[in-house]
Structures are given as structure tokens and as C-alpha cells.
C-alpha positions in Angstrom: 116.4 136.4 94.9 116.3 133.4 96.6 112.9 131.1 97.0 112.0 128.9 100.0 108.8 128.3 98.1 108.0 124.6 98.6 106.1 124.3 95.3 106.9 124.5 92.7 109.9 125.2 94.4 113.7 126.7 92.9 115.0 125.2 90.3 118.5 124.2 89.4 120.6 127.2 87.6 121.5 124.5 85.1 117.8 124.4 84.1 118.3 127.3 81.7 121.1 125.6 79.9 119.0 122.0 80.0 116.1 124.6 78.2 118.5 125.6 75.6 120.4 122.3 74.5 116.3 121.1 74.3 115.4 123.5 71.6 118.9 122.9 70.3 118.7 119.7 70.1 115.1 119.4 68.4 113.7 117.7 71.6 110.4 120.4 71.5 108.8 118.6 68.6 110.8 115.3 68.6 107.3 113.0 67.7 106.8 110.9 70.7 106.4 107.5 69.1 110.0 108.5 67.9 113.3 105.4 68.3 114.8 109.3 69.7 111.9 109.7 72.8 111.3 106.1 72.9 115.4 105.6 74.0 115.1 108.8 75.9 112.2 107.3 77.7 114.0 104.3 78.3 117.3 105.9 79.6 115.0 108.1 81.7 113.6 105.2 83.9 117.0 103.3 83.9 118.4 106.5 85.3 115.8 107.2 87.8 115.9 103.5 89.2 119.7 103.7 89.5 120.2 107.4 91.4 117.0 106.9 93.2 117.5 103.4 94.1 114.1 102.2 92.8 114.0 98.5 92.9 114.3 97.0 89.5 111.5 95.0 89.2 109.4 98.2 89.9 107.8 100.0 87.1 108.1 103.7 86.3 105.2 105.5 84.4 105.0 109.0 83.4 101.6 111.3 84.5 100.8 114.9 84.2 101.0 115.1 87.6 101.0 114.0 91.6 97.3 115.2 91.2 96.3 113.2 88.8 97.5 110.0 90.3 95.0 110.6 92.5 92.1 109.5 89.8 94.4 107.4 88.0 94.5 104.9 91.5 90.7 105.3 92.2 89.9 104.2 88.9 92.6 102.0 88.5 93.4 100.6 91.4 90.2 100.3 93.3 87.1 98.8 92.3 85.7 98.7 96.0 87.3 101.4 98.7 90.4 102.6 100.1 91.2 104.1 103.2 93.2 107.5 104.1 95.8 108.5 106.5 96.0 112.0 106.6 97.3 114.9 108.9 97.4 117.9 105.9 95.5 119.7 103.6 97.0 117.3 100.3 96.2 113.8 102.3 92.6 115.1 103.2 92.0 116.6 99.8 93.3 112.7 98.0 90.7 111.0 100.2 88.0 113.3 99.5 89.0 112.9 95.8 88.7 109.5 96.0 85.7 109.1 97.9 83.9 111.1 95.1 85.0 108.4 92.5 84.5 105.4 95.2 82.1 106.5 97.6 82.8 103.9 100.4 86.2 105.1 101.0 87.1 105.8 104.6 89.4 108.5 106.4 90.8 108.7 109.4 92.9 112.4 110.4 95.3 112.5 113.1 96.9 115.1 114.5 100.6 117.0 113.4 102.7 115.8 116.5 101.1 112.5 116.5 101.5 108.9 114.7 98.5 106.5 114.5 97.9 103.2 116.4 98.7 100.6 113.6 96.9 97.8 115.0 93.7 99.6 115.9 93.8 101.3 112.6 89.6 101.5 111.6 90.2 99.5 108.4 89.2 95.7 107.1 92.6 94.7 105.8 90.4 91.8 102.8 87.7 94.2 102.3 89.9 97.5 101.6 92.0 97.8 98.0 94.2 100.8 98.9 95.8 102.1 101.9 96.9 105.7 101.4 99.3 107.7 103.1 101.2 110.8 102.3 104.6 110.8 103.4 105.2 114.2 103.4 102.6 116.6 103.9 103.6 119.8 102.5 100.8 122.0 104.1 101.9 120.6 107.6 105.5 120.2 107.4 104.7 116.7 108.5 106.9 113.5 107.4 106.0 109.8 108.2 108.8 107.4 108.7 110.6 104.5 107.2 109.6 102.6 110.5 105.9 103.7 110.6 105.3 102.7 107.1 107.5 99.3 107.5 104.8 98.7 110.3 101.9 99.7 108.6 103.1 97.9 105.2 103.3 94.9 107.5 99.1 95.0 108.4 98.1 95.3 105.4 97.0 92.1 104.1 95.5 91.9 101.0 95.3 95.6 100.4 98.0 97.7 99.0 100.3 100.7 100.3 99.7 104.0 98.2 102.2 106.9 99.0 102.2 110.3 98.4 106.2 111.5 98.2 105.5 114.4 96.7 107.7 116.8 98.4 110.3 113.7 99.0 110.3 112.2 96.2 114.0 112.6 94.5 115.4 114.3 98.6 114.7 111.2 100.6 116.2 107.1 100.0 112.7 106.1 100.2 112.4 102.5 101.0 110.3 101.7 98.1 110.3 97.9 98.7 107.9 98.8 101.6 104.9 100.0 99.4 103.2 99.1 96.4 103.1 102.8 95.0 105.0 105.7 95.6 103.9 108.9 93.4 105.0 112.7 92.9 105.3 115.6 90.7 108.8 117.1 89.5 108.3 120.7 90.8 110.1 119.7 94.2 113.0 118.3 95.0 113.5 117.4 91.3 114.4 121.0 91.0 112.5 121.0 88.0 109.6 123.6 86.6 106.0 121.7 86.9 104.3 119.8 84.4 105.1 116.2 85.1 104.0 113.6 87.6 106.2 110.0 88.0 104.7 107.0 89.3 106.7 103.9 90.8 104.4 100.8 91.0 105.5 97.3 92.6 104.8 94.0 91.1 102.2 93.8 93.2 100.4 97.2 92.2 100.9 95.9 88.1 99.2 92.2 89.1 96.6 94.5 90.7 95.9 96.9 88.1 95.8 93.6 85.3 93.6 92.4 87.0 90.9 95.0 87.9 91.3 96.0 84.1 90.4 99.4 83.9 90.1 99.9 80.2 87.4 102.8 80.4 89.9 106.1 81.4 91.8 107.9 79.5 94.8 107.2 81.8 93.9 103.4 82.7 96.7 101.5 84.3 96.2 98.6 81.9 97.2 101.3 78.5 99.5 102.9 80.3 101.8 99.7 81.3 101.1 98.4 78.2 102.6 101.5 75.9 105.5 101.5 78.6 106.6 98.2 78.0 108.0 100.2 74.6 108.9 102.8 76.2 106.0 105.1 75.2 103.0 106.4 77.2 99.1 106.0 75.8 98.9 110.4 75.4 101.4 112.7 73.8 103.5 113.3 76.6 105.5 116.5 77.9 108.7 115.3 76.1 110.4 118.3 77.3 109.7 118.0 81.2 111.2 114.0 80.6 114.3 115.5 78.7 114.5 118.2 81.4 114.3 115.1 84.2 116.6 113.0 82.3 119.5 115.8 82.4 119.1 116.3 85.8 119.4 112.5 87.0 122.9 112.4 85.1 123.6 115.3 86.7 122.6 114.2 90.7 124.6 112.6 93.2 123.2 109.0 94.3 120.0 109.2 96.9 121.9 108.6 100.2 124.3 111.2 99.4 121.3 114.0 99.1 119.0 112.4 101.9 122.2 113.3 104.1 122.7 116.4 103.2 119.2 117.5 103.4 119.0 116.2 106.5 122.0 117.8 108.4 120.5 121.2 107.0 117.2 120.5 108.3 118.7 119.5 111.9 120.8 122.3 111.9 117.6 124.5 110.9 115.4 123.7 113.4 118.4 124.1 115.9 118.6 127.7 114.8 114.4 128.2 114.9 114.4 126.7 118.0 116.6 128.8 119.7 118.0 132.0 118.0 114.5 133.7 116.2 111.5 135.0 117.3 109.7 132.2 115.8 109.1 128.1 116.7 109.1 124.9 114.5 105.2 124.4 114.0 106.3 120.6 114.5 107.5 119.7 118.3 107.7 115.9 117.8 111.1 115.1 116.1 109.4 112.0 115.1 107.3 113.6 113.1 109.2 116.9 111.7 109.5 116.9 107.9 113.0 116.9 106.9 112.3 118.2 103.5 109.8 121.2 104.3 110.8 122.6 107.8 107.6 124.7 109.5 108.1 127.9 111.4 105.3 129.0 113.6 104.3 132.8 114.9 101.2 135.2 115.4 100.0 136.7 111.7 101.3 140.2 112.6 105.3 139.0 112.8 104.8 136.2 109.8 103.8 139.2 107.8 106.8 141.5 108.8 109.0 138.9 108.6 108.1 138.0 105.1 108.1 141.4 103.6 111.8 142.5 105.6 112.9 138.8 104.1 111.6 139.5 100.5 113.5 142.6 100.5 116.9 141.3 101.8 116.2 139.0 98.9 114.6 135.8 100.3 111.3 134.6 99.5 109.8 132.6 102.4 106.8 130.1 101.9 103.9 130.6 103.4 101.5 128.5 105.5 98.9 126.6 103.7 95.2 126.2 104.5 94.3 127.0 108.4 98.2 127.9 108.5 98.5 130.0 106.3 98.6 133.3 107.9 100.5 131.9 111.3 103.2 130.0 109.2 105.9 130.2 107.2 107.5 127.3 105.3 111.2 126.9 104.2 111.7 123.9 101.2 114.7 122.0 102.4 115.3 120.9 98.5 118.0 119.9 97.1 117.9 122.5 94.0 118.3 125.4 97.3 121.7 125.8 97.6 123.7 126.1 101.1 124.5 129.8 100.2 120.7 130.4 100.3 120.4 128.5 103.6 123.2 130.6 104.9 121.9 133.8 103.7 118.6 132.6 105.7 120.3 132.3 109.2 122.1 135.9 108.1 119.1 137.4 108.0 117.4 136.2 111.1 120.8 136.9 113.1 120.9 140.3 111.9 117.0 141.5 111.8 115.5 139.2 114.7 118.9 139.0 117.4 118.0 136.2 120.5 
């Protein structure tokens, strides 16, 4: 069976032997103030920064997950508001999150085959802590650009640029130099099972969080940089999803070379949608198309029969999300889905659903 789920999403078949060497290797109750986490930790981050091409001044910090950044940069980041970007269900649901810690946090939604106007953008650039922005809304099949966020990163003033990467994270050569903090959880294009959550912060963000000096949370920014400068996070971590992320970074090509080939799939993907199969890409902007979830749009009666003929030629499709999710289907464009999977995709449409 192959899954097109995008999250948590297919994993990479080497996953079971990475599981194995782990309990092997004594890494399932390694203590984590061990020299044998602590330089796992460290060669974690090093690797990370290298195949992701993460600036190295930047710093890397471990959560449970893209979810709980969420409360970790409300608290943390922003003693007076921030202000949300959003076009999905996950953008929306991070601004309504944070408005409930800081209630004078703004929103503004736009819609899936638009970009905003940056410089009429409803926001006070010396009165507003955080910008946030997700740059890959998994719900819509939505993706925001290296040039839109250059521009936005570029008005910002004295706030700083949060971003959601989610579902790019690890698939895309994110510019990270162009935001102060990028966040996502390893169930995507990590091609790993769930459970952990990595945060990249910029100089900036660390100056930030020093100086706000959250020391009240049980994931404060201040403890957590702190333990990190050895190497070691303020909770007992999930050692096993860090081993699990470590293998797999020694095991990945470099950035570009996945960015490239995810998006030659995705091009030739909505090629195929577009003009071979019953259904459309939900997305008609190529400006705004997703490269790493790819949207496919049709009435509930034909997403339903197309899902069950697919499951039982062996194909799980993902389905819509939210107000899509009876009228959509969603196909992850990960790097852990092989091309065999993508070919057996196209197969199936050509032979059930002819043009």
C-alpha cells in the first residue's frame, strides 16, 4: 500500500532498520543528560544545519511538536501582540491560539489563489512583536514564496518573521536568512513517524527571547537555549525520534538536490490533473500552488469513488481538510514517497478515469 497521506505522512522503508539498530544500540533508555545523547544532540543539529542549509549562526531547539511552537512563541516571544497571515485551516487555528494567550493579536485571511498587498498590510510594524505566516498550508495546498516572504521580511521593522514550514520543512531550500523563525514537526517530509517538533531561531529571535525573559513556562525560550548551549533540552526529550532524525540526515541528499526533485514531480503532477483525470488542481494560481502537497478538486460523490477504487488498487489518497474535506483530495509530494508510488498514481488514473 502506498500513502499520499500528508500527515503524518510515509515514512522511509529504512525507518524499520533505524528502529532496530535504536533498541540495539541502547538508544531507548540512553539517560538524556548522557556525553552519548548530549553528542548525539550535537551531531543532530550540525547535520541538520549542513543538509538543510541552515545558517550557522542560527540555533536549533528540539519541541514536541509544530503545535506546540505555537505557545512556546506567544509566551516567549511576545509580550504585546502578533499578527497572522493565513489562507488555511493550521494558519487560522495559530492565530486563534495565540490570540487566546495574547488577546490583542490581529488576523488578516486571504484567499487560496491570492497573495496579500505587503505595503497595505493592517499591521503597526513598532507596535507588533511577531509576524506570522505559514508557508505551506497543508489544509489548502497553498505555499508562499521565497519572493513574498523576502518582501514581507523587508517591512517588517522591529517586529519579527515567524514561519510555519511544516509540510516543507526538510522538501524545500528554504531561505532561512529571510525570517527570524522557521518551525515544523518531523511527520512530513522528514519521512519520519510523529513525536517531534524542530525549531530554527535567528540571532535576532535569541536577542528577542533574552530579552523578554520568559522564565514562567515549562518550555520558556530562555531554559531552553540555555540547556542547548550543552547540547541538552530543559525536559526529558524523545531521544528516539532525535536518533531516528539523526539517521535520516546522514542518509539525505543535500536540500537543493530534493527541492528539485520534488518540484519536477509536482509540475509534472498538476500537468497530468490538469489535463488527463476527471478531477482539477484546487489551486489555479501557479504562484500560489504548493509544491509539496498538490490539491485535487471534484464534487463529494467522485472524491468518494475515487478514493475507495484507489485504496483498493493500493493507494491511499489524502483527504481534504476542514470545509474541503469532502470535495478534495490531497496527494503529499514528500520526499519519503517514492517515484514508483507517483507512477503507480498516474497508472491508476489512466486506466480507471481515461481523458
Amino acid at each position: 500500500m502506498y500513502t499520499f497521506n500528508p500527515g503524518p505522512s510515509a515514512v522511509y522503508p529504512a525507518v524499520r532498520q533505524y528502529l532496530t539498530d535504536a533498541f540495539d544500540e541502547g538508544w531507548l533508555s540512553a539517560p538524556h543528560r548522557s556525553e552519548k545523547v548530549t553528542a548525539l544532540v550535537r551531531q543532530t543539529v550540525t547535520d541538520l544545519k549542513t543538509k538543510l542549509n541552515v545558517p550557522q549562526d542560527y540555533t536549533v531547539l528540539f519541541t514536541g511538536s509544530a503545535t506546540e511552537c505555537w505557545e512556546i512563541l506567544a509566551q516567549s516571544l511576545t509580550p504585546r501582540r502578533s499578527f497572522h497571515i493565513y489562507n488555511g485551516d493550521f494558519g487560522e487555528k495559530w492565530y486563534k491560539y495565540a490570540k487566546a494567550i495574547r488577546p490583542a493579536s490581529t488576523g488578516l485571511s486571504f484567499g487560496l489563489d491570492e497573495l496579500p498587498d505587503i505595503a497595505s498590510l493592517p499591521f503597526a510594524p513598532d507596535d507588533t512583536d511577531l509576524v506570522c505566516i505559514t508557508q505551506n498550508e497543508t489544509s489548502t495546498a497553498t505555499q508562499l514564496r521565497e519572493g513574498f516572504i523576502l518582501n514581507l521580511y523587508n517591512r517588517l521593522g522591529g517586529a519579527l518573521l515567524a514561519v510555519d514550514a511544516t509540510s516543507s520543512l526538510a522538501g524545500l531550500n528554504l531561505k532561512y536568512i529571510k525570517a527570524d523563525i522557521w518551525y515544523g514537526s518531523v511527520q512530513k517530509c522528514f519521512g519520519l513517524p510523529a513525536g517531534l517538533g524542530v525549531m530554527i531561531l535567528s540571532p535576532r529571535a535569541v536577542a528577542q527571547a533574552k530579552l523578554v525573559n520568559d522564565r514562567s513556562h515549562y518550555n520558556g525560550l530562555p531554559a531552553m537555549l540555555s540547556q542547548m548551549l550543552n547540547h541538552q533540552t530543559n525536559y526529558t526529550p524523545n531521544v528516539l525520534g532525535i536518533y531516528l532524525l539523526s539517521r535520516v540526515l546522514a542518509d539525505r541528499e543535500p536540500i537543493k538536490t530534493v527541492h528539485q526533485h520534488l518540484a519536477d514531480r509536482a509540475e509534472k503532477l498538476y500537468a497530468f490533473f490538469e489535463q488527463a483525470t476527471p478531477l482539477t488542481p484546487l489551486i489555479n494560481n501557479y504562484e500560489t500552488r504548493s509544491t509539496t502537497v498538490i490539491g485535487l478538486r471534484g464534487d463529494a460523490g467522485l472524491i468518494d469513488e475515487i478514493k475507495a477504487k484507489a485504496r483498493e488498487a493500493g493507494l491511499q489518497l489524502g483527504s481534504g481538510y476542514g470545509p474541503l474535506k469532502n470535495t478534495t483530495i490531497r496527494i503529499a509530494n514528500f520526499p519519503a514517497v517514492p517515484d514508483a508510488a507517483m507512477e503507480a498514481l498516474v497508472q491508476f488514473f489512466a486506466k480507471e478515469y481515461p481523458g
